[in-house]
C-alpha positions in Angstrom: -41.6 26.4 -24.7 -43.2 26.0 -21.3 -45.7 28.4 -20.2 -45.7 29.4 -16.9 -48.1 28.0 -14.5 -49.0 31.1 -12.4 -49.2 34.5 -13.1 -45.9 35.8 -15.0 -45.7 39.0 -12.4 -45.4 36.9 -9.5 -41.7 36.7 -7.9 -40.0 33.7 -9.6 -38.3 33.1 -6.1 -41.9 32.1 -4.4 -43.0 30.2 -7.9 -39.8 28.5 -7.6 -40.6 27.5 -3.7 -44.0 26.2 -4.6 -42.5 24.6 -7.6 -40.2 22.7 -5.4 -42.0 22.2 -2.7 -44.8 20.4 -4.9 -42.0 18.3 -6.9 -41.3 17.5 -2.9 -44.6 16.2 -2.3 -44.6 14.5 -5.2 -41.7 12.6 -4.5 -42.3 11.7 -1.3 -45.8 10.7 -2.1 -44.3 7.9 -4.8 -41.4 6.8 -2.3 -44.3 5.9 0.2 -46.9 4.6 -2.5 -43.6 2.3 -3.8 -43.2 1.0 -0.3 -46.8 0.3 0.1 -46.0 -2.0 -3.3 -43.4 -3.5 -2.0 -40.8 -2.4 -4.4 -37.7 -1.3 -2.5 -35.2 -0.5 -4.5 -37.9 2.3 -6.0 -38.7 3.5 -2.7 -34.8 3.8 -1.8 -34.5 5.8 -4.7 -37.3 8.0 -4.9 -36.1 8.6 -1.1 -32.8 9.8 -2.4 -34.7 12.1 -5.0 -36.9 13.3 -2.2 -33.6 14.5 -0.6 -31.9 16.1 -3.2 -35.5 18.4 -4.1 -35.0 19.1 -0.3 -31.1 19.9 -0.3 -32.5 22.4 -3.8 -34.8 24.0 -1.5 -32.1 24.8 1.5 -29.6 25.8 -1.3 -31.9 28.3 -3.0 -33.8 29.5 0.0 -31.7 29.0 3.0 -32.7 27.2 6.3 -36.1 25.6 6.0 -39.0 27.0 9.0 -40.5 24.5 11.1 -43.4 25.5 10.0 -42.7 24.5 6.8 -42.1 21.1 7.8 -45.4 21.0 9.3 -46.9 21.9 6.3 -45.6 19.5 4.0 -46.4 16.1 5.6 -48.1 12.6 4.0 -49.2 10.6 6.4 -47.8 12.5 9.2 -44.4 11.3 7.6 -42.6 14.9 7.7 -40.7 16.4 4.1 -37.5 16.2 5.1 
């Protein structure tokens, strides 16, 4: 069973929008480390996982703030 990461009597709807906004990061953060490789095909993919987390996020939570976009960049590359 998986335990929870964060305290058990904090909202599940803002564990569940760091959760995915990590997964996000994490995503995005492989897409650009597989282009740095040279491996496109990865990168094209991991850029299609990058945009369904995102398309999660908007279903879940509803329009995404700009300032979320700002806060959720690698390499001044924006999440979205």
């Amino acid at each position: 069973m998986r335990r929870p990461l964060k305290n058990s009597t904090e909202p599940k709807a803002d564990t569940s929008m760091e959760e995915l906004t990590s997964l996000a990061r994490l995503v995005l953060f492989a897409g650009q480390t597989a282009r740095d490789l040279g491996v496109d095909f990865p990168a094209y993919l991991l850029d299609l996982a990058h945009g369904a987390v995102v398309q999660e996020i908007q279903d879940k939570f509803g329009p995404i703030p700009p300032s979320w976009w700002e806060e959720n960049t690698l390499n001044g590359k924006s999440i979205n």
